[in-house]
C-alpha positions as CSV (number, residue, x, y, z in Angstrom):
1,X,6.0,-116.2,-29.8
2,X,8.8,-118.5,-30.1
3,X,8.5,-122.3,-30.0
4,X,10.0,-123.1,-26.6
5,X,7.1,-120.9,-25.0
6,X,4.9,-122.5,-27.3
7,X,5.9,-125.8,-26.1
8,X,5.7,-125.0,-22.8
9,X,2.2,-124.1,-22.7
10,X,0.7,-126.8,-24.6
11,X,2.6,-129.2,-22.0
12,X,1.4,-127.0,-19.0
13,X,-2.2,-127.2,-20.7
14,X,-1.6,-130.7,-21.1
15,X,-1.3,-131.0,-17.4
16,X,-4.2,-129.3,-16.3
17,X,-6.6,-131.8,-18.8
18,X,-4.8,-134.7,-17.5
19,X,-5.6,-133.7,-13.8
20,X,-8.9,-132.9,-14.8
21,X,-9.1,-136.4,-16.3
22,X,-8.0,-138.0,-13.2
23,X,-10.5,-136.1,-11.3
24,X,-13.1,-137.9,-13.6
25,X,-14.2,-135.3,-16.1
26,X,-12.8,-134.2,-19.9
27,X,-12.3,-130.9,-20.5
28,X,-15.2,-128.9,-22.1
29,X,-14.4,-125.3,-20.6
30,X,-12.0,-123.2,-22.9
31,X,-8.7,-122.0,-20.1
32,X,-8.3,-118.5,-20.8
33,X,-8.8,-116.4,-17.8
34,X,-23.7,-99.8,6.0
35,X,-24.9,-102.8,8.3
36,X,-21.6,-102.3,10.0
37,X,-22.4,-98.4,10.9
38,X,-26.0,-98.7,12.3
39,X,-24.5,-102.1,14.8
40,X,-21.6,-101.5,16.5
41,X,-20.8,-97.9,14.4
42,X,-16.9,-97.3,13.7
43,X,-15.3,-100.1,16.0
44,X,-17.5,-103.2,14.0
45,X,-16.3,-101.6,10.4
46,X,-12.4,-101.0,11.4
47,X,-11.4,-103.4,14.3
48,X,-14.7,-105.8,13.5
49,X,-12.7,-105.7,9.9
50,X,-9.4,-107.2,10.9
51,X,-11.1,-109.6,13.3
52,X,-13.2,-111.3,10.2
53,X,-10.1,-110.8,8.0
54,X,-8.3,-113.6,10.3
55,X,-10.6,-115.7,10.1
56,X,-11.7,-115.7,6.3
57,X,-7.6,-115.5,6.2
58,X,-7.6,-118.7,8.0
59,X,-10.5,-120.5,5.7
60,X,-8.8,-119.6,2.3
61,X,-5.1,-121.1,3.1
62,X,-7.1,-124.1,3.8
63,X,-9.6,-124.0,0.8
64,X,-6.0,-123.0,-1.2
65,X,-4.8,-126.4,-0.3
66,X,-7.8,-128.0,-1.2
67,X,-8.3,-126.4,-4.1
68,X,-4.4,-127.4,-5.5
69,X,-5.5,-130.9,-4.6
70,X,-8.7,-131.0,-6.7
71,X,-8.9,-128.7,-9.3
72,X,-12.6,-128.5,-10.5
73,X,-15.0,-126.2,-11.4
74,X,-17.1,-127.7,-8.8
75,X,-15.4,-126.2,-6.0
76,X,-16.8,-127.0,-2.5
77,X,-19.1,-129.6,-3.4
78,X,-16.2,-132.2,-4.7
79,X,-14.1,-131.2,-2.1
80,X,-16.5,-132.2,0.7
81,X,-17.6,-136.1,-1.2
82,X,-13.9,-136.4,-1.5
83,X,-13.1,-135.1,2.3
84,X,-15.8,-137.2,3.9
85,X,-15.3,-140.4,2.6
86,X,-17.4,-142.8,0.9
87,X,-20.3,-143.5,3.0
88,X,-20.8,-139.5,3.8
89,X,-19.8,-138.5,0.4
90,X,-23.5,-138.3,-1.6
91,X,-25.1,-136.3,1.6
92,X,-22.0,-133.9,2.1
93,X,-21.5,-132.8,-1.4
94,X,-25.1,-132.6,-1.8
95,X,-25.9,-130.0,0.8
96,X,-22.7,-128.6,0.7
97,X,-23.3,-127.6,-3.6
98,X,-27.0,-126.6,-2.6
99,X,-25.7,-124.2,0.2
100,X,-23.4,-123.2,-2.2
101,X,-24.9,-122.2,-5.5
102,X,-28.1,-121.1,-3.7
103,X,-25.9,-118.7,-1.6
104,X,-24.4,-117.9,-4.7
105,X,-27.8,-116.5,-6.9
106,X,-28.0,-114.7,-3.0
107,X,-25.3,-113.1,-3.5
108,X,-26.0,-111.8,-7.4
109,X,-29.3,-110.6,-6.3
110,X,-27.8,-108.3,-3.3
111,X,-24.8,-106.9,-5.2
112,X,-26.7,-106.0,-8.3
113,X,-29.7,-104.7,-6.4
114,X,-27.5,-102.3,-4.4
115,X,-26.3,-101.4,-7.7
116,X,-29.6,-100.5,-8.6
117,X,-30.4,-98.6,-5.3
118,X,-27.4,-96.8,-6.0
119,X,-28.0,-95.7,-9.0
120,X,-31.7,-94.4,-7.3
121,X,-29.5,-92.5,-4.8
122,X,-27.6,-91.0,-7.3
123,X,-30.0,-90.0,-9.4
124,X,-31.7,-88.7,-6.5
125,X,-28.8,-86.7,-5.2
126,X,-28.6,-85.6,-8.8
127,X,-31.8,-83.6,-9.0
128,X,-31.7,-81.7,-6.0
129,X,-32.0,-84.3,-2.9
130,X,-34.4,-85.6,-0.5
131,X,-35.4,-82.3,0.9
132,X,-34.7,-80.2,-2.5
133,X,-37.2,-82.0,-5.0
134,X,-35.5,-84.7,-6.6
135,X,-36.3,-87.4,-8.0
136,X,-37.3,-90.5,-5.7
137,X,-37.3,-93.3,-7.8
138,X,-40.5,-96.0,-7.1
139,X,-39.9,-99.7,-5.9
140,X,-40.9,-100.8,-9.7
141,X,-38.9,-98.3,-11.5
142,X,-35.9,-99.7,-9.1
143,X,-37.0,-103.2,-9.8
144,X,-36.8,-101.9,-13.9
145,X,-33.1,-101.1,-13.2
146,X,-31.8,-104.0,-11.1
147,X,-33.3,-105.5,-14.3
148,X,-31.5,-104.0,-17.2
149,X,-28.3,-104.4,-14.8
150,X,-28.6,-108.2,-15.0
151,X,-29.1,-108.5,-18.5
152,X,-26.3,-106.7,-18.9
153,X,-24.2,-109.4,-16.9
154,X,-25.8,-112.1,-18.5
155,X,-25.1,-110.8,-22.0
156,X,-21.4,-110.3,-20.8
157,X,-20.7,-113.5,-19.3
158,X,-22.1,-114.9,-22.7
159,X,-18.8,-113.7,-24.1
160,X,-15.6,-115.8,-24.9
161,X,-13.3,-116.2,-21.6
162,X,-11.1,-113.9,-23.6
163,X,-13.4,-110.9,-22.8
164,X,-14.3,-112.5,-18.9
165,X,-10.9,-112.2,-18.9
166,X,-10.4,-109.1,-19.9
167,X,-13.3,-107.9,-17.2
168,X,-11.9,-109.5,-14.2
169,X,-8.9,-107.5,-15.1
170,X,-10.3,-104.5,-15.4
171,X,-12.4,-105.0,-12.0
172,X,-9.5,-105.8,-10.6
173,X,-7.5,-102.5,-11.6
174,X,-10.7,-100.7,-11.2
175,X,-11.1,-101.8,-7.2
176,X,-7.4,-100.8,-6.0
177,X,-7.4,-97.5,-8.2
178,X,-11.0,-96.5,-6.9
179,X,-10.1,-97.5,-3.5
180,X,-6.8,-95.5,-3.6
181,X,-8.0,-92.3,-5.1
182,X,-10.9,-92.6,-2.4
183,X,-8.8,-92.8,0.3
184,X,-6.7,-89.5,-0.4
185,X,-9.8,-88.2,-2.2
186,X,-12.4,-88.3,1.2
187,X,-10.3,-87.0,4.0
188,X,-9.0,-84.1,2.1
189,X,-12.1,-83.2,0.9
190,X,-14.0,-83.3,4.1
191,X,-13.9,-79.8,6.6
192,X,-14.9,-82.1,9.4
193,X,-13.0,-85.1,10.6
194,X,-13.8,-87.6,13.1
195,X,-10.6,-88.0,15.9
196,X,-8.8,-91.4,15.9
197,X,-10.2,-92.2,19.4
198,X,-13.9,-92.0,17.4
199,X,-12.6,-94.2,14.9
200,X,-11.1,-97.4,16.4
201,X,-13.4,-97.4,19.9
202,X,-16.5,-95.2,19.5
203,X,-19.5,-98.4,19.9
204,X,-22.8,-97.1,18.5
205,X,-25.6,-98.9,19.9
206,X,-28.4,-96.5,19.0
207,X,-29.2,-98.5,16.0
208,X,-33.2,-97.8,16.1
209,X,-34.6,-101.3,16.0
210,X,-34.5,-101.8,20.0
211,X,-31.6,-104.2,20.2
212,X,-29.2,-103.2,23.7
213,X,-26.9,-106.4,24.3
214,X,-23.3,-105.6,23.0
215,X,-22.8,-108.6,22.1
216,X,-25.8,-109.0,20.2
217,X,-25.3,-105.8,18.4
218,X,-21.4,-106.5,17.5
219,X,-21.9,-109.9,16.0
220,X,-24.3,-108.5,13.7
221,X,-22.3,-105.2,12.7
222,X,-19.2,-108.2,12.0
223,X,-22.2,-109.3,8.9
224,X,-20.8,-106.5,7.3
225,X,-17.6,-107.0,7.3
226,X,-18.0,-110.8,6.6
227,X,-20.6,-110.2,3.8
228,X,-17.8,-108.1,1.9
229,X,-14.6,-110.9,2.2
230,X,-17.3,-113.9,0.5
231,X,-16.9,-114.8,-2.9
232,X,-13.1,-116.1,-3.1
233,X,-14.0,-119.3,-4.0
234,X,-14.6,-117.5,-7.1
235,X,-11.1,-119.2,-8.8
236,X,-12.0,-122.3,-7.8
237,X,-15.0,-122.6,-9.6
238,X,-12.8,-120.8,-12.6
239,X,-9.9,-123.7,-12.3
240,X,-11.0,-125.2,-15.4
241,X,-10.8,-122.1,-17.5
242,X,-7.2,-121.3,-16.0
243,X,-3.7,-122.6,-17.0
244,X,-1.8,-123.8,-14.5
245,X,-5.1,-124.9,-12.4
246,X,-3.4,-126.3,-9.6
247,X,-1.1,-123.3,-8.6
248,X,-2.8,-120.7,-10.0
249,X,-6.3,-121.7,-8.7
250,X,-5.2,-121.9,-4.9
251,X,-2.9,-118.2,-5.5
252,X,-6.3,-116.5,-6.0
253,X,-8.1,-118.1,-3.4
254,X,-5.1,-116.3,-0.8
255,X,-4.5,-113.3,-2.7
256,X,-8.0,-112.0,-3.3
257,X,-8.8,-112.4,0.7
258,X,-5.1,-110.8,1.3
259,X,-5.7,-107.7,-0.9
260,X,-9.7,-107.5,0.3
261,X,-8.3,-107.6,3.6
262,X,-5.6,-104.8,3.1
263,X,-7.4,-102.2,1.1
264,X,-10.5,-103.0,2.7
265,X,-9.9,-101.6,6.0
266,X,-7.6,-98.9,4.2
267,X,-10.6,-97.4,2.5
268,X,-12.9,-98.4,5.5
269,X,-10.5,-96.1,7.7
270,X,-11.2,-93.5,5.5
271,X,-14.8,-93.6,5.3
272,X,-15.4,-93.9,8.9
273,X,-13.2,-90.6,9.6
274,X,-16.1,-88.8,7.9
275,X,-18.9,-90.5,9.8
276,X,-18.8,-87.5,12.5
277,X,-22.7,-87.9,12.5
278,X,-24.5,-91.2,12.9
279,X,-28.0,-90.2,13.5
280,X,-28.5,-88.2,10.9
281,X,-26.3,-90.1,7.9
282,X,-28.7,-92.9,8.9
283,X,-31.7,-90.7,9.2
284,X,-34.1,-91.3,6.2
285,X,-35.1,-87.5,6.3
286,X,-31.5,-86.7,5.0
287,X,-30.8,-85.7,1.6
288,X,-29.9,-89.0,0.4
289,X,-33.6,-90.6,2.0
290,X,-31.1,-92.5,4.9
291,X,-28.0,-94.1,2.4
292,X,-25.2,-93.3,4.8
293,X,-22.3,-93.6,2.9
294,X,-24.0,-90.9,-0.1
295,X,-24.7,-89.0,2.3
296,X,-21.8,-88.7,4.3
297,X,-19.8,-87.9,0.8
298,X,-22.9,-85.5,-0.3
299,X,-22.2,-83.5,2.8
300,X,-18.7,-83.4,3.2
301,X,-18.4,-82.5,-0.6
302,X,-21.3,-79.8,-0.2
303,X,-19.3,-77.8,2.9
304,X,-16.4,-77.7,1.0
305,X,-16.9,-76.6,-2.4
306,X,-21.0,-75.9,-1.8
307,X,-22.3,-78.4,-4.6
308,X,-22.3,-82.3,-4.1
309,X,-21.1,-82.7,-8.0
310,X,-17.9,-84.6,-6.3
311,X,-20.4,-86.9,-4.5
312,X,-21.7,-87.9,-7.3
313,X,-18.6,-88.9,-9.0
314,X,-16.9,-90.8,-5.7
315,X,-20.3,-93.1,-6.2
316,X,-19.8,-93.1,-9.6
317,X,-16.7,-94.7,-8.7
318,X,-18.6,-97.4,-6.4
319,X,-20.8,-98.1,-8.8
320,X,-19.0,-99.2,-11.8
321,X,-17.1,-101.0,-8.8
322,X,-20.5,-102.8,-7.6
323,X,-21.5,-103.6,-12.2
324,X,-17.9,-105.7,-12.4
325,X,-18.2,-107.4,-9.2
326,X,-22.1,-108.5,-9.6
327,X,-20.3,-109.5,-14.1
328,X,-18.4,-111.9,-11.5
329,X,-20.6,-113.0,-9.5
330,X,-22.6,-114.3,-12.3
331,X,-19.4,-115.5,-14.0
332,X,-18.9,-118.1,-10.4
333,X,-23.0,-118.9,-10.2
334,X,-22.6,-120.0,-14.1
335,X,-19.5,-122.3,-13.4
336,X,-20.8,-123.4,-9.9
337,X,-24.3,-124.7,-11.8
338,X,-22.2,-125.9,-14.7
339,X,-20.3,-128.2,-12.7
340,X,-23.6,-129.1,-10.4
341,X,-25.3,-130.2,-13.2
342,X,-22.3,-131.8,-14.8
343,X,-22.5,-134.6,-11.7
344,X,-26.7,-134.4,-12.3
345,X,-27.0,-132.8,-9.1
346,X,-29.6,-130.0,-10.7
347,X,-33.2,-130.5,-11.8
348,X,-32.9,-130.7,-15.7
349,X,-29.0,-131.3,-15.5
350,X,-29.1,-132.3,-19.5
351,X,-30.0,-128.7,-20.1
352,X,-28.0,-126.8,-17.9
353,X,-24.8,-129.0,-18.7
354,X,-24.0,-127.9,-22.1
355,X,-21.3,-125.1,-23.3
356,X,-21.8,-123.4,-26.5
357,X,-19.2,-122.7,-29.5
358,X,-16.9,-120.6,-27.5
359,X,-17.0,-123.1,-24.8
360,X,-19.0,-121.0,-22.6
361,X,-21.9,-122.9,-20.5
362,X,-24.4,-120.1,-21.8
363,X,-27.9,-122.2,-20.4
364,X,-26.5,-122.0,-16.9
365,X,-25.6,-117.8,-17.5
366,X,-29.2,-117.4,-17.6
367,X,-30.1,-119.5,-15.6
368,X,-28.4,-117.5,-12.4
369,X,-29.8,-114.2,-14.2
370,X,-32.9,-115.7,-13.9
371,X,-33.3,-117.1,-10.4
372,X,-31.2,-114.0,-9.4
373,X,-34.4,-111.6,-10.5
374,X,-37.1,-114.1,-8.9
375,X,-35.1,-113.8,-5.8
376,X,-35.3,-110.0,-5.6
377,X,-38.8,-110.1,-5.7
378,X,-38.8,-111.5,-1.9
379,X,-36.0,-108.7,-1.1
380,X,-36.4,-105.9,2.1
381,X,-35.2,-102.9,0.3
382,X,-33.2,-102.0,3.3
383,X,-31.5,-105.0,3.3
384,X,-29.5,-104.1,0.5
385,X,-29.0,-100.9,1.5
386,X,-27.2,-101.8,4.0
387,X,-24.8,-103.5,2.0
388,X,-23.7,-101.3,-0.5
389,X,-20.8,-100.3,1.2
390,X,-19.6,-103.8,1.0
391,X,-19.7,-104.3,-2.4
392,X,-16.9,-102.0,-3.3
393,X,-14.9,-104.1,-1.1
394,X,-16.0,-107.9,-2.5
């Protein structure tokens, strides 16, 4: 590496401490880095898609420009004491960082226990099916796996930023290759096709839990659709850990809703044209016990080629999709509590406010793993079943 380049990233670095000093803190971190189907059917997942896209689109240029302004790993919570002025200040940022990291653990404990209720569905699919003898996995033995799955993240994001890096990167390839091989991979595949009219206007309203009003059942199949565009605030609560904070910060914000939003309804498009039976793909006496999405792929992998081996693999795909987005949702929870605690806004603040020899706030890693597992005890199963389908898309 030659000097000039040298130069110029120690003065770039430079910057982003000074900024971070004017903001009030020193530099510690190291810079280095099926609702949808059951309400509303195919219009709430393709034309309920773009609608949501507009507005989250709207959101992010503004929490972009925010963001440039006040690079900290704080996020939302700064933003809104320095937005509302001194007398509003404490209360704003106070709720605003509650709602915020508590949302967050939320989040972890839905991604990761899809993971683990796709892994169930696999491994029941695997071994013969619902109505062949396979292997039904209990509520503890899935409760054993959504374990292990967050130990693994926590043992991850207790890495050097070098290898958080390195695993954003790879999520990031892993997301627009999956969805594109997906895309081609499931209408060629499948012997049976749903028409374009079915796609973009079929409403379903026979979603089995007695709700009739339109209205009602549209704004909840939008959830979906809204659940799978969250987590871009992601780079802001990464800004101290990136070079070049305040451009490179806001540029993730605007591209990671711009991409969602593109592929998203890309691969959503895709899935949907296979969704030729809604009853029964949501029926638990199907071969996948009711997981729609498995099922749909199951079946349309089954009539062509007569074993559901390809199945499998398209939610193998999903899955390792579903294990680098929950790594990163634990990798914003840590940050978010880092910087929380940083301005003693946590319980215990002394002990969740301290970063380790690779700079990496380790207390606060397990902390999220932690209160991400107590929250799944609460869970409805079916809950997060529902929003598997969403997670490739996050």
């Amino acid at each position: 590496m030659s000097r000039s380049v040298v130069v110029a990233m120690d003065a770039a670095a430079d910057a982003d401490q000074a900024r971070l000093h004017q903001l009030g803190y020193r530099q510690e971190l190291k810079r280095g880095l099926s609702t949808g189907l059951r309400y509303g059917g195919p219009v709430s997942m393709t034309l309920g898609w773009l609608v949501v896209s507009a507005f989250n689109g709207c959101v992010a240029l503004s929490m972009a420009e925010i963001c440039s302004a006040y690079p900290t790993s704080g996020g939302l919570y700064y933003w809104s004491a320095k937005l509302a002025g001194k007398e509003w200040a404490p209360l704003a940022s106070w709720v605003t960082g509650w709602f915020n990291i508590v949302g967050q653990w939320a989040c972890t404990t839905s991604v990761d226990f899809s993971l683990a209720q796709l892994l169930q569905v696999i491994i029941l699919l695997a071994t013969g099916g619902a109505n062949g003898g396979g292997y039904m996995a209990s509520k503890y033995v899935v409760l054993a796996i959504y374990c292990s799955i967050l130990i693994m993240h926590g043992l991850i994001n207790s890495l050097p930023i070098q290898w958080l890096s390195w695993f954003g990167h790879l999520g990031a390839f892993w997301n627009v290759a999956g969805v594109f091989a997906l895309t081609i991979l499931i209408p060629a595949v499948a012997k049976e096709r749903a028409r374009p009219e079915f796609i973009f206007t079929h409403f379903n309203t026979e979603n089995g839990m007695g709700i009739h009003d339109k209205a009602y059942i549209l704004a909840v199949g939008l959830l979906m659709s809204q659940y799978s565009v969250i987590g871009y605030d992601t780079s802001a609560h990464m800004i101290e850990e990136t070079k070049n904070a305040d451009w490179n910060g806001p540029i993730g914000i605007i591209t990671s809703v711009a991409l969602s939003t593109m592929f998203g309804w890309i691969y959503l498009v895709a899935l949907t044209s296979i969704m030729v039976d809604i009853p029964y793909l949501l029926s638990p006496d199907n071969d996948a016990g009711g997981y729609a999405i498995a099922q749909a792929l199951y079946t349309s992998f089954h009539r062509r080629y007569g074993t559901g081996a390809g199945a499998l693999a398209c939610l193998g795909v999903i899955a390792v999709a579903i294990f680098l987005c929950g790594s990163a949702c634990i990798t914003s929870n840590s940050r978010m509590g880092y910087a929380f605690s940083r301005d003693g806004a946590m319980p215990l603040s002394r002990v969740w406010y301290r970063v380790n020899r690779h700079e990496v706030p380790l207390n606060v890693v397990w902390l999220s793993v932690a209160v991400a597992f107590v929250m799944a005890l609460t869970v409805n199963s079916e809950l997060h079943t529902d929003c598997c389908l969403s997670c490739l898309l996050l």
